[in-house]
C-alpha positions as CSV (number, residue, x, y, z in Angstrom):
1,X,-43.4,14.5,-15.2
2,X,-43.6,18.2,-13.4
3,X,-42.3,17.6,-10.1
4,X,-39.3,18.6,-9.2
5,X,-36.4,16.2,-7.9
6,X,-36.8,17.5,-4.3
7,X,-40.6,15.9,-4.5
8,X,-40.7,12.7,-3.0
9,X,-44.0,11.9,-4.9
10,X,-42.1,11.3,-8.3
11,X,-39.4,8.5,-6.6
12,X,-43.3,7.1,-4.9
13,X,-45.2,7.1,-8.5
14,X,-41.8,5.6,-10.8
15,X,-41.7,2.9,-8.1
16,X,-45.1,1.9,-8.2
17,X,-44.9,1.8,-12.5
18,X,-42.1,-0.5,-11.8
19,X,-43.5,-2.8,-9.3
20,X,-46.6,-3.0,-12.4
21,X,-43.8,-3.7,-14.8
22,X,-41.7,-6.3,-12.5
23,X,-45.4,-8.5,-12.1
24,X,-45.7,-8.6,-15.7
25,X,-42.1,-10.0,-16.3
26,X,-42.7,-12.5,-14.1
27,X,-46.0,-13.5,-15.8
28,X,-43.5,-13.5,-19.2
29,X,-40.4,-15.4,-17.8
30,X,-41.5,-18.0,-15.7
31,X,-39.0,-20.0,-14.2
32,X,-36.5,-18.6,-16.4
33,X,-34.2,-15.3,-16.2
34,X,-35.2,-11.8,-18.1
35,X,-32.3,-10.1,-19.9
36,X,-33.2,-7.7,-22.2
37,X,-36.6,-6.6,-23.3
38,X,-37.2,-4.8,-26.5
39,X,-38.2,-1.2,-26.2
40,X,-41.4,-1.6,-28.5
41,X,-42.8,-4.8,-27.9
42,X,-41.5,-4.9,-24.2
43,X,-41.0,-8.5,-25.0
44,X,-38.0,-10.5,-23.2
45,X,-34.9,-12.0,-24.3
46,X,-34.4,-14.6,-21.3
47,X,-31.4,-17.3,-20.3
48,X,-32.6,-20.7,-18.0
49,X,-29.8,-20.2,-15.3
50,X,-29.5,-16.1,-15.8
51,X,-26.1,-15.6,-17.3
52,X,-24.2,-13.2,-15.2
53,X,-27.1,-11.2,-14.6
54,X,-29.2,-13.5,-12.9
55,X,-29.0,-12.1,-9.6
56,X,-30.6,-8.6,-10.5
57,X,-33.8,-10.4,-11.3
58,X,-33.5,-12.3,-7.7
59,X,-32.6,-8.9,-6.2
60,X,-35.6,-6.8,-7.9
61,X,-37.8,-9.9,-6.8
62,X,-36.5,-8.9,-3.1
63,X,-36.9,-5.5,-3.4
64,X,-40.8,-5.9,-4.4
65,X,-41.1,-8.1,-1.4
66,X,-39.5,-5.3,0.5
67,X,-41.4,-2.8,-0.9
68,X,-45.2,-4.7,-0.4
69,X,-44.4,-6.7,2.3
70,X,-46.4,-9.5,0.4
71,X,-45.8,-13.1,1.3
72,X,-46.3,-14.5,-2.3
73,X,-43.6,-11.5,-3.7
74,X,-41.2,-13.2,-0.4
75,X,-41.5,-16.8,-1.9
76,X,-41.2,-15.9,-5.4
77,X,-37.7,-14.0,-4.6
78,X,-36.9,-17.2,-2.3
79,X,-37.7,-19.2,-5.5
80,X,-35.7,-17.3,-7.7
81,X,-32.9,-17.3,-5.5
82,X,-32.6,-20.9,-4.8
83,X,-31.8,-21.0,-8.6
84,X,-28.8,-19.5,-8.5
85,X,-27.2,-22.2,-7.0
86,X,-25.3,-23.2,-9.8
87,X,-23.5,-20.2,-10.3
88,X,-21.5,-21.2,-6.8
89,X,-18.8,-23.3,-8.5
90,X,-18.5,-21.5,-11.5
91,X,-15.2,-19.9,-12.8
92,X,-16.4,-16.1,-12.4
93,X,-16.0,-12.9,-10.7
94,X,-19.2,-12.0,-11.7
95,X,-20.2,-14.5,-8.9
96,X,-20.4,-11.3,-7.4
97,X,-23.0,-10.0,-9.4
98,X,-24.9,-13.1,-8.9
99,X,-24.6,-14.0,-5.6
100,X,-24.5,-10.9,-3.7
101,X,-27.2,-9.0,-5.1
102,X,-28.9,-12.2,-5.4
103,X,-28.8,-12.8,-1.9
104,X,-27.8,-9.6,-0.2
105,X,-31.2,-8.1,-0.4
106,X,-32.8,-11.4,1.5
107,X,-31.0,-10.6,4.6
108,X,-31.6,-9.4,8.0
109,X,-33.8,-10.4,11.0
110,X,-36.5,-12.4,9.6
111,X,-34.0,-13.1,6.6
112,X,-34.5,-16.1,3.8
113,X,-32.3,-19.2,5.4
114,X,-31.7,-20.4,2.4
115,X,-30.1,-17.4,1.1
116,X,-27.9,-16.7,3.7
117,X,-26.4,-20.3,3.5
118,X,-26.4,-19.9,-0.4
119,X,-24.4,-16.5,0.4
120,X,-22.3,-17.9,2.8
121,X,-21.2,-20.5,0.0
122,X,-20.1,-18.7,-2.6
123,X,-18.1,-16.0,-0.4
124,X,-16.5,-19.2,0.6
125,X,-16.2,-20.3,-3.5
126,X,-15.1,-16.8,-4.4
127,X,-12.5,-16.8,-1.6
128,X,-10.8,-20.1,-2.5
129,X,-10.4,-18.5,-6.4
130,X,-8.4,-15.7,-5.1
131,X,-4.9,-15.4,-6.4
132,X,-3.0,-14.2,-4.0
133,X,0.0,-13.6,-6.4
134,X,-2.0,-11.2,-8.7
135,X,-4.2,-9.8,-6.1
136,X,-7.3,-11.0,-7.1
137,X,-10.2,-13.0,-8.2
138,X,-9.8,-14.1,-12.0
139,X,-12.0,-12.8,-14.4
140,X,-12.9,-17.1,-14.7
141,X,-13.8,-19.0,-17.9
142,X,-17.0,-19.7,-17.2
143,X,-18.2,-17.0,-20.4
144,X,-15.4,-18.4,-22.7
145,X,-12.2,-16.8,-23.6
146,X,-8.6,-16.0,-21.2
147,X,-9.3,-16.6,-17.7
148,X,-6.7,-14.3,-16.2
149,X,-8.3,-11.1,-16.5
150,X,-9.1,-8.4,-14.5
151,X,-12.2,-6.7,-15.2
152,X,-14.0,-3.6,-14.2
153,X,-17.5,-5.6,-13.8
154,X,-15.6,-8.0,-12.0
155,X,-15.4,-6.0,-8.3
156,X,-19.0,-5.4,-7.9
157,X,-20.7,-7.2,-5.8
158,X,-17.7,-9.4,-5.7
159,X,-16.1,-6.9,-2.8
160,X,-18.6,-7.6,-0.1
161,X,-18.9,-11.3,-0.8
162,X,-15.4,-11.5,0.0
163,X,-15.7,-9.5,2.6
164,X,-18.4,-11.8,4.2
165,X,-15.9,-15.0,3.7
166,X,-14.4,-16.3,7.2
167,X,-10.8,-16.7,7.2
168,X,-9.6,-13.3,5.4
169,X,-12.4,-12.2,3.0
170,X,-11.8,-8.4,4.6
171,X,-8.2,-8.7,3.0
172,X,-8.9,-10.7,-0.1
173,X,-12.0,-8.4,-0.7
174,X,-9.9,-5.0,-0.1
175,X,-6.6,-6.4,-2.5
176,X,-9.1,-7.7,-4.9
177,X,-10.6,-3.8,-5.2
178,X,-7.3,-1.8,-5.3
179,X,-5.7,-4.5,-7.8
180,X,-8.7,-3.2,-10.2
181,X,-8.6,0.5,-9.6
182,X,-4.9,0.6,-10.1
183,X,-5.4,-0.8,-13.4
184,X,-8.6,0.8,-14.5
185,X,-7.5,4.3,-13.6
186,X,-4.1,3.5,-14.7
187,X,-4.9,5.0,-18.0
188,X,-7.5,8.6,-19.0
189,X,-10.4,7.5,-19.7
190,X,-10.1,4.4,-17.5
191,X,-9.4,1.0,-19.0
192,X,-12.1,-1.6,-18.0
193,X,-10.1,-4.7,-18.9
194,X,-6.4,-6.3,-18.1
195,X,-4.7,-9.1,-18.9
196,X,-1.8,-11.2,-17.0
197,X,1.2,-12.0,-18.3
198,X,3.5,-14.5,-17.7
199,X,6.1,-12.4,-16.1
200,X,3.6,-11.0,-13.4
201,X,3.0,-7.3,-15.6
202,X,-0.5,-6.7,-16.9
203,X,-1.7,-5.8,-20.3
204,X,-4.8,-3.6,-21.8
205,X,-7.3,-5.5,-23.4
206,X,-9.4,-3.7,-26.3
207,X,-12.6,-4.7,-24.9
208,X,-14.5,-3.6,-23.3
209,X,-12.8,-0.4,-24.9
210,X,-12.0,2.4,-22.9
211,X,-14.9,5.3,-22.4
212,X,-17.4,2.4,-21.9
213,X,-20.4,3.4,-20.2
214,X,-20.3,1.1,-16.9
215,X,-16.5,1.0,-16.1
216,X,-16.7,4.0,-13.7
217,X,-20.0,2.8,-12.9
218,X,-19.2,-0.4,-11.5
219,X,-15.9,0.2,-9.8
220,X,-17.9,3.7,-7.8
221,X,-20.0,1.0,-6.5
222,X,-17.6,-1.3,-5.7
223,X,-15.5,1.4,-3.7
224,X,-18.4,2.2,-1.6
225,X,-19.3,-1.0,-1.0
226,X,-15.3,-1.6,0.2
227,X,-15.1,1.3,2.4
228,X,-18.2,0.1,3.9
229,X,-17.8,-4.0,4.4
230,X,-13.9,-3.8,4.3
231,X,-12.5,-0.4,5.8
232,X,-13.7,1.9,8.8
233,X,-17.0,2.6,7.3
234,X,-15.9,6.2,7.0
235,X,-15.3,8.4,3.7
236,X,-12.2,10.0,4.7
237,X,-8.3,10.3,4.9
238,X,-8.7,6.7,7.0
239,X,-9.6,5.2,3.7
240,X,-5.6,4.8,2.8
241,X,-5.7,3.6,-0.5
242,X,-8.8,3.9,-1.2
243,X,-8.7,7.4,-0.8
244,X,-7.6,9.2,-4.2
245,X,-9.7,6.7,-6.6
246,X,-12.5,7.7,-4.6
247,X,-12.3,11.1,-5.2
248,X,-11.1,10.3,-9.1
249,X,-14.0,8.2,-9.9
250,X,-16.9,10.9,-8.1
251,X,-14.8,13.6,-10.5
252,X,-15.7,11.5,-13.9
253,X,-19.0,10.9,-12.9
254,X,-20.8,12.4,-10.0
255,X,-19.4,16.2,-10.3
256,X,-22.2,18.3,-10.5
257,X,-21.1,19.1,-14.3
258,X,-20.9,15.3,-15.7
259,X,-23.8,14.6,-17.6
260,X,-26.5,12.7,-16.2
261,X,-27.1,10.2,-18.4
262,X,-23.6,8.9,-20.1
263,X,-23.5,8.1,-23.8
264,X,-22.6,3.9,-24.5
265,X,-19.4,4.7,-25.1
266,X,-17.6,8.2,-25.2
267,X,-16.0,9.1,-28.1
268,X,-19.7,8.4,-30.4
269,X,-22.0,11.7,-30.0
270,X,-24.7,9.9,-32.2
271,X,-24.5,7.0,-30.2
272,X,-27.1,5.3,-27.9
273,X,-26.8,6.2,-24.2
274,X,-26.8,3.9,-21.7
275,X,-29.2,4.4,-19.0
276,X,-28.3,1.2,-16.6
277,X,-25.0,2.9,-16.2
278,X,-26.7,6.0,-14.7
279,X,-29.0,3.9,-12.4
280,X,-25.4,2.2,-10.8
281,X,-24.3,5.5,-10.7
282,X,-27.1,7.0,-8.6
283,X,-26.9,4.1,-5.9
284,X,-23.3,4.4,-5.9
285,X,-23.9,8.1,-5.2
286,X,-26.0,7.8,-2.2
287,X,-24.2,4.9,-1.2
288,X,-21.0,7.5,-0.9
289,X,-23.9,10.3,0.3
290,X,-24.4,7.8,3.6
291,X,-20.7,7.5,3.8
292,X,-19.7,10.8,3.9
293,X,-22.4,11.9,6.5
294,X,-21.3,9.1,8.5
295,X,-18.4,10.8,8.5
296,X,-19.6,13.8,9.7
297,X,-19.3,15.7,6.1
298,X,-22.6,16.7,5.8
299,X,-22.4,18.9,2.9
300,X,-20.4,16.5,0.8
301,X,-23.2,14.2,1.7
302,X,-25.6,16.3,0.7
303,X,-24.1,16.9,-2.4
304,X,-24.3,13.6,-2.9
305,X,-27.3,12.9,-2.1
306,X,-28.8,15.7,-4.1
307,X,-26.6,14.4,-7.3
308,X,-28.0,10.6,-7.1
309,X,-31.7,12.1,-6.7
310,X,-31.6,14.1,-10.0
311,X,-29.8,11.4,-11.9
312,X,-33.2,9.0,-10.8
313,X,-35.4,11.9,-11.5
314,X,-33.7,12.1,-15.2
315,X,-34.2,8.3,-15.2
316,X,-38.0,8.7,-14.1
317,X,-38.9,11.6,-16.0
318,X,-37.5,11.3,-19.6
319,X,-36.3,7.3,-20.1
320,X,-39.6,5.4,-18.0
321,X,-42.1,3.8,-20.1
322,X,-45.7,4.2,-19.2
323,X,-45.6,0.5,-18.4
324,X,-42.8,1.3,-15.8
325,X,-39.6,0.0,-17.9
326,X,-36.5,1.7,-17.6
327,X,-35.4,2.2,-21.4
328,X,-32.4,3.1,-23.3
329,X,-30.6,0.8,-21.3
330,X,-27.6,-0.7,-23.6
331,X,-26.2,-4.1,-23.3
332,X,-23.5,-3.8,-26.1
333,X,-23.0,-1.2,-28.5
334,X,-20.2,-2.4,-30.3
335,X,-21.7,-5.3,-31.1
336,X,-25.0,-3.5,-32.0
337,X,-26.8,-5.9,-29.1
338,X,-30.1,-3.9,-27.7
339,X,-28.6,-1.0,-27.8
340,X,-32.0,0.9,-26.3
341,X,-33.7,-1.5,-24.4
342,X,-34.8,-2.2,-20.9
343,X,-32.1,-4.2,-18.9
344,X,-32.5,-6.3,-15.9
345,X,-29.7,-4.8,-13.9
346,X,-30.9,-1.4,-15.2
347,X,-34.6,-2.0,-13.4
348,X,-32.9,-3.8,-10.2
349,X,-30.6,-0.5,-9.9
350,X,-33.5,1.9,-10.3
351,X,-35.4,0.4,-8.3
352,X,-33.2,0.4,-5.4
353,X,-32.3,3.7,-5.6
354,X,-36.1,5.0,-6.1
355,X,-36.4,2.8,-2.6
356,X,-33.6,4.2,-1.0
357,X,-35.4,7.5,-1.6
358,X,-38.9,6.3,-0.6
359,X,-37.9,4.2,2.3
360,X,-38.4,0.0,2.0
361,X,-34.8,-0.3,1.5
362,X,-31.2,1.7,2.9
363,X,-28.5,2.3,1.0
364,X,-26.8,-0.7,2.4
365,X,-27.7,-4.0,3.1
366,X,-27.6,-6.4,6.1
C-alpha cells in the first residue's frame, strides 16, 4: 500500500477487503460464532453461543449493515444478536464484551427493538452482580476458575452497560472502572489480574502476566468510554479520578514514540505481536481524539487523532490479507493458542476504526 495515512482512500479500500472477508465468514460459520481463523487456510475455529467474544461477531455484523445500508446485512446482525441472549444471566464481566458491543452498534433512531430490550437486560443483570463492598463487578465463574477477580478485560464494554442500568449504573459503572485502574496501574508494567482476599486486600494473579499485550488496551477503552457515558463528557481536570490514569495509559501506549504494533507480551523480542491489541488501541485513541476536542483541546485531539490513523494505516498496510483479514492477531501466547491468526475482536476493532475514519459509524455510539 503507497498511500499515505492522511489518504482517506486506504481506510475506503481496507474496509471494502473486509466487508469481502466478513461475507465469507458468514458463509463458513453459519449460525455459530467465529473465533480464530488460521492465517493460511483462513479457516475458522468457531464456539455455538460465542464464548466471550460473541458480541464482536454481532458488532462487525452491525457495522456491515451500517456500512451498506443493506436490509439482509440488518437482519443477519438482528439474528446474530438475538443469540446472545444467554450470555444475560451468566456469571461474567465479560457480559460487557458481549452485550454492549453486541448490542451497542444496533442503536439509535430506527434502532433493532430487540436489541435495545436485550441491552437494557443485561445492564440490569450486570448491575445486580455489582459488589458494592469491593467496588465492582466480579470477574464471574462462568469460564471456570475463582470468581472474585478483577480483570483488565473485565471493564470494557462492561462500563457503559452499567452506565445504561436505571437505578445507579452511572455510579456502579464509574467505581467499577477506578476499582480496575487502581489495581492494574498499581504496579510498572500494569498488572491485568487481582484477586480478593478474605480480609478485603487484593492480590496479583500471574495471569494474564504483566506486559500482556491488551491490558492497556482494554482499560484505554474503557476510560474513554467512562468519561464519555459516566463523567462530563469532557477530557479534562473535571475528570477527578479519572484524570491521571488517563494520561498514564495514553503515555504506555499512544505517545507518539510507543510502537505501533505491541509485541504479545513484552519482555519476548522473538515473540508474536499481537495486532488486535493495536486495533483497540486505535479506537480508544480517537475515542479520546473526540474527547479532547470536545473539550476544546484541539491539538491534543489532533494528536490523537493523527496517532489512531497511523496505527490503522500500519494495520491496513503491512498485517491485511488480500482476502481482507486482519492477521497476526494473538489469542494466547503463553499457551502457544493462534499465536498469528485473524481474531474476531481484532476484525470488529478494525473495522470500526477504518469506519470512524470513512464515515458509517462515530466514534461513539447511541
Amino acid at each position: 500500500m503507497n498511500s499515505s495515512p492522511g489518504d482517506a482512500r486506504w481506510a475506503e479500500r481496507a474496509l471494502a477487503a473486509l466487508w469481502e472477508r466478513v461475507s465469507v465468514t458468514a458463509d463458513e460459520v453459519g449460525p455459530r460464532f467465529p473465533l480464530y481463523a488460521d492465517p493460511d487456510s483462513g479457516s475458522w475455529t468457531s464456539t455455538s453461543r460465542g464464548s466471550w467474544t460473541g458480541g464482536f461477531w454481532a458488532g462487525l455484523l452491525w457495522l456491515h449493515a451500517l456500512s451498506s445500508g443493506a436490509p439482509e446485512h440488518r437482519a443477519a446482525a438482528a439474528d446474530c444478536t438475538r443469540r446472545l441472549r444467554y450470555w444475560v444471566g451468566q456469571d461474567t464481566a465479560t457480559r460487557g464484551l458481549i452485550l454492549w458491543y453486541g448490542t451497542a452498534l444496533a442503536a439509535g433512531p430506527g434502532g433493532d427493538e430487540v436489541a435495545g430490550g436485550l441491552r437494557t437486560d443485561a445492564a440490569r443483570a450486570c448491575l445486580a452482580a455489582y459488589d458494592a463492598e469491593r467496588g465492582l463487578v466480579p470477574w464471574g465463574g462462568a469460564f471456570g476458575g475463582p470468581r472474585l477477580l478483577a480483570r483488565a478485560d473485565g471493564v470494557p464494554g462492561l462500563v457503559p452497560l452499567l452506565a445504561h442500568a436505571p437505578g445507579g449504573g452511572k455510579a456502579a459503572a464509574r467505581g467499577h472502572l477506578v476499582r480496575h485502574l487502581r489495581l492494574c496501574l498499581a504496579e510498572d508494567p500494569p498488572r491485568p489480574a487481582w484477586q480478593s482476599r478474605p480480609d478485603g486486600a487484593w492480590a496479583a494473579r500471574s495471569e494474564p502476566a504483566p506486559g500482556w499485550s491488551r491490558t492497556v488496551a482494554w482499560l484505554l477503552l474503557a476510560v474513554a468510554d467512562g468519561i464519555h457515558w459516566c463523567g462530563d463528557g469532557e477530557l479534562g481536570p473535571s475528570v477527578g479520578e479519572l484524570w491521571l490514569p488517563v494520561r498514564e495509559l495514553m503515555a504506555l501506549r499512544l505517545a507518539p514514540g510507543a510502537r505501533i504494533v505491541p509485541p504479545a507480551q513484552d519482555g519476548r523480542p522473538s515473540g508474536p505481536v499481537d495486532t488486535s491489541a493495536a486495533a483497540v488501541e486505535a479506537v480508544a485513541a480517537l475515542k479520546l481524539s473526540a474527547l479532547a476536542r470536545k473539550a476544546g483541546d484541539g491539538p491534543e485531539g489532533d494528536r490523537l487523532a493523527d496517532r489512531g490513523r497511523l496505527i490503522l494505516h500500519r494495520l491496513a498496510a503491512e498485517h491485511q490479507s488480500p482476502s481482507g483479514a486482519l492477521l497476526d492477531g494473538c489469542y494466547d501466547a503463553g499457551r502457544g493458542l493462534a499465536t498469528r491468526h485473524e481474531l474476531i475482536w481484532g476484525d470488529f476493532f478494525f473495522a470500526w476504526g477504518l469506519a470512524i475514519l470513512t464515515g458509517p459509524a462515530g466514534p461513539f455510539t447511541m
